[in-house]
VOBA-341329 format. One record per residue (C-alpha): x, y, z; residue in one letter; residue number from 1. Coordinates in pm, whole numbers, plus 32768, in hexadecimal, padded with zeros to 4 digits. Example, Ala and Ser with C-alpha at 12.3 -4.5 7.8 and 13.67 -1.06 7.14 Angstrom:
R   east   north     up   aa     i
R   84CE    7E3E   830C    A     1
R   8557    7F96   82CA    S     2
***
This chain:
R   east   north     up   aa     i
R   8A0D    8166   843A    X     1
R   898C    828A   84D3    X     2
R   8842    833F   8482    X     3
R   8777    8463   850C    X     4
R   865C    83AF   85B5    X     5
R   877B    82C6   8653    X     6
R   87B3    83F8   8752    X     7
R   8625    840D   87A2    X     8
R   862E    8459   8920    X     9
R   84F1    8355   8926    X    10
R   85EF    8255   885E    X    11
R   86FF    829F   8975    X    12
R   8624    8268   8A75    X    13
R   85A0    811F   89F6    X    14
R   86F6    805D   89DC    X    15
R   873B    80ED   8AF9    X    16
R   8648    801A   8B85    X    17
R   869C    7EE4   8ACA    X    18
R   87FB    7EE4   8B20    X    19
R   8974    7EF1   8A57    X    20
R   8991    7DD7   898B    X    21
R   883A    7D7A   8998    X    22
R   87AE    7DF2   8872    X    23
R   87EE    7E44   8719    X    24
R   871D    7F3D   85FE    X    25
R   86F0    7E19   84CD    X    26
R   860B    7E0D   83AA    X    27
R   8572    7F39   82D7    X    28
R   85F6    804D   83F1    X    29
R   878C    7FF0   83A7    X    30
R   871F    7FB4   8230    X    31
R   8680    80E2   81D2    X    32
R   877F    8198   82C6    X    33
R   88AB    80F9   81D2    X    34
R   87F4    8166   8099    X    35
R   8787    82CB   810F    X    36
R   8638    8264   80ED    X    37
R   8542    8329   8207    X    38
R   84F7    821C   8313    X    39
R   83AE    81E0   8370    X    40
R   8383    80BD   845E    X    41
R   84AB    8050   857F    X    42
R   84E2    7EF2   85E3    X    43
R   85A7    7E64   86E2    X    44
R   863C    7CFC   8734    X    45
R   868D    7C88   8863    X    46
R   8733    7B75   893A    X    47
R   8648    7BD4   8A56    X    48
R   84CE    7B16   8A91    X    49
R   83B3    7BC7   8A5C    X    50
R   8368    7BA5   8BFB    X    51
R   84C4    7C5D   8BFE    X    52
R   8497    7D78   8B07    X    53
R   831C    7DB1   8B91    X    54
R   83E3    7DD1   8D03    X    55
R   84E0    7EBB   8C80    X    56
R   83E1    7FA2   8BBF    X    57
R   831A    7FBC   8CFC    X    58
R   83FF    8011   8DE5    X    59
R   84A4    811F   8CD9    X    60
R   8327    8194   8CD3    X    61
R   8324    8150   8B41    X    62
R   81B0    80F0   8ADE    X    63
R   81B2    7F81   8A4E    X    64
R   80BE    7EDC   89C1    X    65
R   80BB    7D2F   895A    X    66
R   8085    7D68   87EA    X    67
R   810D    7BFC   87AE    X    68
R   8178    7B87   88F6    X    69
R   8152    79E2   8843    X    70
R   822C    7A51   8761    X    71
R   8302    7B0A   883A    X    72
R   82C5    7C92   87D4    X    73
R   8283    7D84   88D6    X    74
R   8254    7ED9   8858    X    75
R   82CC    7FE8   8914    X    76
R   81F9    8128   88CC    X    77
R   82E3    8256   88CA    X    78
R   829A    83E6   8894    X    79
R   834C    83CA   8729    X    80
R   828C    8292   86D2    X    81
R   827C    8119   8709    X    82
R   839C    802A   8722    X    83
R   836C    7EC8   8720    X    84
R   842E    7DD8   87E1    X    85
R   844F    7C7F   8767    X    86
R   853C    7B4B   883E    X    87
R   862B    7AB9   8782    X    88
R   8571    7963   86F6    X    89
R   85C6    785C   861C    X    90
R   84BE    7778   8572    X    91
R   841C    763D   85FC    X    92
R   833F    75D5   84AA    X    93
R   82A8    76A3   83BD    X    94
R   8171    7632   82A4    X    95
R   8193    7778   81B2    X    96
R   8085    781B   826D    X    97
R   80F5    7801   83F8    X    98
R   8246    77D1   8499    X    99
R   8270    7769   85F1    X   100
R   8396    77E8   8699    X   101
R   8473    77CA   87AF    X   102
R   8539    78FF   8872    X   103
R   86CB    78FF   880A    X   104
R   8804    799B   889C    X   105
R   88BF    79A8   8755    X   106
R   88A7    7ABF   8695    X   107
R   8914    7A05   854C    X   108
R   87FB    790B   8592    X   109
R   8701    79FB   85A9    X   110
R   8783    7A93   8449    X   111
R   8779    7968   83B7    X   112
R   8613    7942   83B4    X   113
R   85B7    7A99   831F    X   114
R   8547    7A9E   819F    X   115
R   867C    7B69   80EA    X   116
R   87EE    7BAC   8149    X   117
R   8784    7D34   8136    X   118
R   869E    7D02   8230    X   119
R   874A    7C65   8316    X   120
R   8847    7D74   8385    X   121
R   8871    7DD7   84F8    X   122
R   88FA    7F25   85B1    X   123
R   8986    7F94   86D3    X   124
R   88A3    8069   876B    X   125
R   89E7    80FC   882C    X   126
R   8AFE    80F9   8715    X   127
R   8A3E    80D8   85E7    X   128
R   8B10    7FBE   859D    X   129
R   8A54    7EDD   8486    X   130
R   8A67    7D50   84A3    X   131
R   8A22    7C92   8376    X   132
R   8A0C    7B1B   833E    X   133
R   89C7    7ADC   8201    X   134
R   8A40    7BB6   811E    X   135
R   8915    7CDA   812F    X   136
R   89FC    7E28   80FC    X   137
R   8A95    7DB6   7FBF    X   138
R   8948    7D5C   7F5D    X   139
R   88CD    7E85   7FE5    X   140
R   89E5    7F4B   7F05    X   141
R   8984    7EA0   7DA7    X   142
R   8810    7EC1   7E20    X   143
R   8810    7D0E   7DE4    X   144
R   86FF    7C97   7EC3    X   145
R   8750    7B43   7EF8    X   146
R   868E    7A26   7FEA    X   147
R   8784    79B4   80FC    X   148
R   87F4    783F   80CB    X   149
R   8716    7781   7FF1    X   150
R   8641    784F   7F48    X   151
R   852B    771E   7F42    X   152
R   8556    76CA   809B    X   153
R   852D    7836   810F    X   154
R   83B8    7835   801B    X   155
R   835C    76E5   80C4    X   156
R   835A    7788   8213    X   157
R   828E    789A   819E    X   158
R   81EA    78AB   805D    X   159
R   8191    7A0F   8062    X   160
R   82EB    7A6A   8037    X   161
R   82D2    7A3A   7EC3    X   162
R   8200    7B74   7E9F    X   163
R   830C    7C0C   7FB5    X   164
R   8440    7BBC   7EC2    X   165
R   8379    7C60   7D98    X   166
R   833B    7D9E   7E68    X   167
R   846E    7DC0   7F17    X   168
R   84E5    7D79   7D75    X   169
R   83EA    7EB2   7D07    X   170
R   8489    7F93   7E0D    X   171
R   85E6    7F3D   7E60    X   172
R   865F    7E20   7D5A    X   173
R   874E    7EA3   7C0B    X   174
R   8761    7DBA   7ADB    X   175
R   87C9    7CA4   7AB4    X   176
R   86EB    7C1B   7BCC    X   177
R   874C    7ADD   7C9A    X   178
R   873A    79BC   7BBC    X   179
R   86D9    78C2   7CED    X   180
R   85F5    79C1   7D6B    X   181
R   8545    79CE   7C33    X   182
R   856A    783E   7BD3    X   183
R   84CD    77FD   7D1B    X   184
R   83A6    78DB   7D25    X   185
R   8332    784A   7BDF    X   186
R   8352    76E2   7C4F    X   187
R   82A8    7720   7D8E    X   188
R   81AB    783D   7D0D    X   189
R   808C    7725   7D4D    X   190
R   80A1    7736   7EBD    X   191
R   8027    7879   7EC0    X   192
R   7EC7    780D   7E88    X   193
R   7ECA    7770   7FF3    X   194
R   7F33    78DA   808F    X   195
R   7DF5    79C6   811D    X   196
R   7D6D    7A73   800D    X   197
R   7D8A    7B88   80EE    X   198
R   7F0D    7B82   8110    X   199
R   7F18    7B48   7FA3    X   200
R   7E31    7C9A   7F75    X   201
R   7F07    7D50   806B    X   202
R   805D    7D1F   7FD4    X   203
R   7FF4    7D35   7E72    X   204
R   7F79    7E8F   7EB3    X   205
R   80A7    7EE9   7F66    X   206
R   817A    7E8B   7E2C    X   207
R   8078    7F56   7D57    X   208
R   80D4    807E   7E32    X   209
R   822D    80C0   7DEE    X   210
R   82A4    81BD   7CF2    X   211
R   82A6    80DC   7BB6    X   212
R   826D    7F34   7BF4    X   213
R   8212    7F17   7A98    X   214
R   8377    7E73   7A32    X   215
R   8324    7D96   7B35    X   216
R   81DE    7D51   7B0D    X   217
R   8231    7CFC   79BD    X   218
R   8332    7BE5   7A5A    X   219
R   823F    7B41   7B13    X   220
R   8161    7B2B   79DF    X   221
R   8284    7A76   7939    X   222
R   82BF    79B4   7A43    X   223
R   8152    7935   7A6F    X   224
R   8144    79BC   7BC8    X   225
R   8061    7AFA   7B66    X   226
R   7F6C    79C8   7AA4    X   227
R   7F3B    794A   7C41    X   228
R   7EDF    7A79   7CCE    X   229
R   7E30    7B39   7BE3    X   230
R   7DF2    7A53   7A84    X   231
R   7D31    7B65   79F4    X   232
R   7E5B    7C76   79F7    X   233
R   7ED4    7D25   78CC    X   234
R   8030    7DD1   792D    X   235
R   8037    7E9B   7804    X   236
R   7F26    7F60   7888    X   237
R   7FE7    7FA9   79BB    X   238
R   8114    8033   7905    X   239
R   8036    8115   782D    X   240
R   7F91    81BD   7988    X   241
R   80CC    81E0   7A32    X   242
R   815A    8298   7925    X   243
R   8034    835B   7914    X   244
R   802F    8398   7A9C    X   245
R   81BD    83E9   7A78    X   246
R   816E    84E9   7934    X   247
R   8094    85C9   79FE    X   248
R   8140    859F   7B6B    X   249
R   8015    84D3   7C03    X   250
R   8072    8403   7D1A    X   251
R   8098    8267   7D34    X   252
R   7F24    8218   7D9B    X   253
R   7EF5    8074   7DB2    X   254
R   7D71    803E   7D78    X   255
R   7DA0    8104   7C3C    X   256
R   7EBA    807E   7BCA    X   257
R   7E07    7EFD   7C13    X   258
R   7CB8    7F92   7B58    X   259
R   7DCD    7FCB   79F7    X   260
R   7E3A    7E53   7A55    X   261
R   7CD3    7DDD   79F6    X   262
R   7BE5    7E05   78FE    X   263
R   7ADC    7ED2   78E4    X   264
R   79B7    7DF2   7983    X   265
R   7905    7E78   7AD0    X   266
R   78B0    7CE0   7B53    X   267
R   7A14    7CA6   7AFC    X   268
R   7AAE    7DE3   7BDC    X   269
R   7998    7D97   7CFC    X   270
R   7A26    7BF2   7D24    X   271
R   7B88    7C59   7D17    X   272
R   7B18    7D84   7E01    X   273
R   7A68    7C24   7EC7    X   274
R   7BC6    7B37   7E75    X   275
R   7CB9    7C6B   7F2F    X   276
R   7BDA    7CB3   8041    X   277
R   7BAF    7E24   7FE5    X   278
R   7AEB    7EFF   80AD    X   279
R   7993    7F5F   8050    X   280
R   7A0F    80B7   7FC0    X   281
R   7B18    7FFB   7F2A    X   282
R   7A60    7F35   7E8C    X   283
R   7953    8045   7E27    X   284
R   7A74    8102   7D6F    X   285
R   7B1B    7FDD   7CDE    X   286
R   79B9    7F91   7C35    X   287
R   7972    8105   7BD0    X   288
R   7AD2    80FE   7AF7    X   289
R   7A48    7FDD   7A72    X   290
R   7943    807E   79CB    X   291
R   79BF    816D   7930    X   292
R   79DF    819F   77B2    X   293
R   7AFE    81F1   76AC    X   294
R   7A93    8355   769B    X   295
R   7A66    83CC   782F    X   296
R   79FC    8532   77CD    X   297
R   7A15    8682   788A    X   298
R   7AE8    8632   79B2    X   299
R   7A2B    871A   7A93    X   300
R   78E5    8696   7A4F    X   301
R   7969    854C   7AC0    X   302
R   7A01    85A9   7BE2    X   303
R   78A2    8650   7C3A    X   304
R   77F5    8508   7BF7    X   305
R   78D5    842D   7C5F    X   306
R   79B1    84D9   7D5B    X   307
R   7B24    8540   7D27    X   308
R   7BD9    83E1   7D4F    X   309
R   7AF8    8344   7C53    X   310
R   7B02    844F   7B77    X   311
R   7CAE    844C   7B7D    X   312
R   7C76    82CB   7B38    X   313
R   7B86    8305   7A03    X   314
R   7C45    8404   7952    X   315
R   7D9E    834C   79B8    X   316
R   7D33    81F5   7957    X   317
R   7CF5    829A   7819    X   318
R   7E1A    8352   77EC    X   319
R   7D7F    84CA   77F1    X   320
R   7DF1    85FA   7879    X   321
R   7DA0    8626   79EC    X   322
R   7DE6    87BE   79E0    X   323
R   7C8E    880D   7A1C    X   324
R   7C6C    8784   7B60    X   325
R   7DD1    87F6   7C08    X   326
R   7D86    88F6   7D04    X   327
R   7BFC    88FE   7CAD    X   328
R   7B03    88B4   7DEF    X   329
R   79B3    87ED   7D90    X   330
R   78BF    88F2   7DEC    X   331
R   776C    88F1   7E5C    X   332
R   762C    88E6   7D71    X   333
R   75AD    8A3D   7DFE    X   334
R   7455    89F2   7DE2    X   335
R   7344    88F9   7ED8    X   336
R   71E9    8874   7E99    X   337
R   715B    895A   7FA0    X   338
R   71C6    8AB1   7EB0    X   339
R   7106    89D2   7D95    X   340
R   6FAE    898D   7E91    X   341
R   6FB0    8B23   7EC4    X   342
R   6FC7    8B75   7D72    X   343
R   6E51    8AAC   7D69    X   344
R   6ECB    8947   7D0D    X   345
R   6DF4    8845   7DC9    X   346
R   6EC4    8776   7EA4    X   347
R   6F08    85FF   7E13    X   348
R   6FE5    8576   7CCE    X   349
R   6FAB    86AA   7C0A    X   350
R   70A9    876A   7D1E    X   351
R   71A4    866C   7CD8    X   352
R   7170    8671   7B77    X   353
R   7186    87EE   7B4A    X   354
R   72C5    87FD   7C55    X   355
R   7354    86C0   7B4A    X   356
R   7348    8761   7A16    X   357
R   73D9    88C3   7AAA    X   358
R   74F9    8810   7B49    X   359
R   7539    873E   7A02    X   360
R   7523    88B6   7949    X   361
R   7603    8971   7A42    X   362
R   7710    8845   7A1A    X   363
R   7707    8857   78BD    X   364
R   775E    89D1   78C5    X   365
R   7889    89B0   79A4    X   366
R   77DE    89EE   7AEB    X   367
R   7778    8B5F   7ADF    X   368
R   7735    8C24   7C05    X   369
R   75E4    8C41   7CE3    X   370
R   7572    8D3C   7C00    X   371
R   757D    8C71   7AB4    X   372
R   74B7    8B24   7B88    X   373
R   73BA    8C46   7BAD    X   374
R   738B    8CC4   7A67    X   375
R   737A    8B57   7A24    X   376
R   7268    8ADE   7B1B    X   377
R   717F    8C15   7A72    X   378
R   71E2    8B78   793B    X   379
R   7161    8A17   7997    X   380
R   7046    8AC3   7A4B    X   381
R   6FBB    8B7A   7909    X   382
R   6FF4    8A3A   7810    X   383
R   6F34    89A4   7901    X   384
R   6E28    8A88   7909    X   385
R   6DFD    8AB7   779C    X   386
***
C-alpha cells in the first residue's frame, strides 16, 4: 500500500518516534487508501503502552494529548492533522454498551475484536506491506462487509454495531449483502433500545449522510430494525428526496433527508429532534420542515422567511425546483422604523405595522430595489392618510 499522506514529513516523524515494528496504519486510513477513497482520519496500533508512546512523543517534541488514555488512545497532534494511537488490546467483558479491555502483544488478537474483516486491516508504515487476518481485502475487492467471526457474538459486544454494519452496507457493501450479517441484525435489532439515544442519533445521521442510504434504509425497514429506531419512518419518502436532491445536483444533507423520513407533524419532528439528541437549531429546522405544506410556494420568499436551509428543505421535501435560489444572496429589507417615525408616524405598533405590510409587498414583487420600498412607503403613507 502506499498513499500520498503516507510520506507526510509530520507522519515520518511520528513513527519515527514510535519505533520499527512498533506500529501499524489499520482501520478506515488502509481502507479508504485500498479503495482510492480520500482519507480523512489516521489511526495507529501499537504494541507499545500508552506511558511508552506518551515518552516517545515527548522526547521527539510531537504534541500529545490523552484523548482515551483508559482505553489506551493517545493522540498525537501533528501539523497535517491528528493521529490517534491506540495499544494493542483484547477484551476482558463487554455488556453491548461498554467493553473492558486489556493491552495485547498480538496483532491478530487485537484484529479479532474489531467489528468487520474490512476494518480490521493493518500497514506498514515503512513498506506499506498490508496484514490481514481475516479475510478483509477480498472483502474489500467484492465491497462484502462482513462481521469478523460470529456475526452475533461480535453485536453482543457492542450493540451499536448494527447501525455500523448498515452504514458501512450504505457506503461500501454491493448486493447480495451478508446473509449472517443481515440474519443477525434482525434477531438482535431489540438490543438497540438499551444503547444511548444519543449514539443511536449520531450514527443514524451519519448513515443519512452518505450519497444515497435509501436501499438501505429500506433493508432495515424490512428487517424491523428501522421500526426500533425510528417507528414512525416512511422510506419511500427518502427515496423520492434523494432523487430529487440527485436531479438538481444538491448535496447529501442528513436533517433533511430525516425530516422526508417522517411525516408532516411539527410535535412529531420536535420528540424525535428530543429522542436523537439534536441540537437546538437542529431541532428548530427539523420542526420548520415539518410544517410545511404540499405546495411550498416561491422559493425565494421562503428562503427570506425562513432562511436558505429551510427553504432548500421545503421546496425539496416537496419535490420543486430549487433554481431560484442557486447563486441568489437573501438581501436586506432596505427600509427601518426610524425612516417610517420621520415621515410623521408616531412611534409604537403602527411603525411595525406600516414596516409589515411594506416588507410583505416588496417580497411579493420579487424584492425590488430601495427605490421601489420608497415609492411604496408614500404609497402606504397616502392610503393611510385618506
Amino acid at each position: 500500500m502506499d498513499a500520498p499522506w503516507m510520506h507526510r514529513a509530520d507522519i515520518a516523524d511520528l513513527t519515527a518516534a514510535l519505533g520499527k515494528d512498533n506500529a501499524r496504519f489499520v482501520g478506515g486510513a488502509v481502507r479508504d487508501t485500498l479503495l482510492g477513497f480520500a482519507v480523512k482520519d489516521i489511526d495507529m496500533a501499537t504494541v507499545l503502552h500508552p506511558p511508552e508512546v506518551i515518552a516517545r512523543l515527548d522526547a521527539a517534541d510531537i504534541r500529545n494529548v490523552p484523548t482515551g488514555i483508559e482505553h489506551g488512545t493517545i493522540t498525537a497532534v501533528l501539523p497535517g492533522g491528528p493521529v490517534e494511537i491506540t495499544t494493542l488490546r483484547h477484551d476482558v467483558s463487554t455488556d453491548g454498551r461498554r467493553a473492558t479491555v486489556a493491552f495485547a502483544s498480538d496483532w491478530r488478537e487485537d484484529a479479532a475484536r474489531r467489528d468487520f474483516t474490512i476494518n480490521a486491516l493493518y500497514a506498514d508504515p515503512h513498506s506499506g506491506e498490508i496484514f490481514d487476518y481475516f479475510g478483509g481485502t477480498a472483502d474489500l475487492e467484492k465491497r462484502h462487509v462482513r462481521f469478523i467471526g460470529d456475526a452475533r457474538q461480535r453485536i453482543r459486544e457492542d450493540h451499536l454495531r448494527i447501525l455500523r454494519y448498515f452504514r458501512f452496507q450504505a457506503r461500501f457493501g454491493s448486493q447480495p449483502a451478508d446473509e449472517e450479517a443481515e440474519s443477525a441484525c434482525k434477531e438482535l435489532s431489540a438490543t438497540l433500545k438499551g444503547l444511548s439515544r444519543e449514539r443511536v442519533g449520531m450514527e443514524t445521521m451519519n448513515l443519512l449522510g452518505l450519497p444515497d442510504p435509501a436501499p438501505t434504509v429500506q433493508r432495515m425497514a424490512e428487517l424491523g430494525v428501522l421500526a426500533v429506531i425510528l417507528p414512525e419512518a416512511d422510506p419511500e419518502a427518502l427515496r423520492a428526496l434523494i432523487a430529487c436532491e440527485q436531479a438538481q445536483g444538491i448535496a447529501p444533507d442528513a436533517l433533511r433527508r430525516l425530516a422526508a423520513l417522517l411525516p408532516a407533524q411539527v410535535s412529531l419532528a420536535e420528540q424525535v429532534a428530543a429522542r436523537f439528541r439534536l441540537s437546538g437549531a437542529q431541532k428548530k429546522r427539523l420542526a420548520t420542515a415539518a410544517a410545511r405544506e404540499d405546495v411550498p410556494g416561491d422559493g425565494r420568499a421562503l428562503a427570506y422567511r425562513l432562511g436558505r436551509d429551510a427553504a432548500l428543505d421545503r421546496l425539496l421535501l416537496s419535490g420543486a425546483d430549487v433554481a431560484a435560489l442557486q447563486d441568489w444572496d437573501i438581501p436586506a429589507f432596505p427600509l427601518k422604523g426610524g425612516q417610517i417615525v420621520a415621515r410623521g408616524v408616531g412611534a409604537g405598533p403602527e411603525v411595525a405595522r406600516t414596516l409589515r405590510r411594506i416588507e410583505d409587498r416588496w417580497i411579493a414583487e420579487g424584492f425590488p430595489g430601495e427605490s421601489r420600498v420608497h415609492a411604496l412607503l408614500d404609497e402606504e403613507l397616502e392610503g393611510r392618510d385618506a
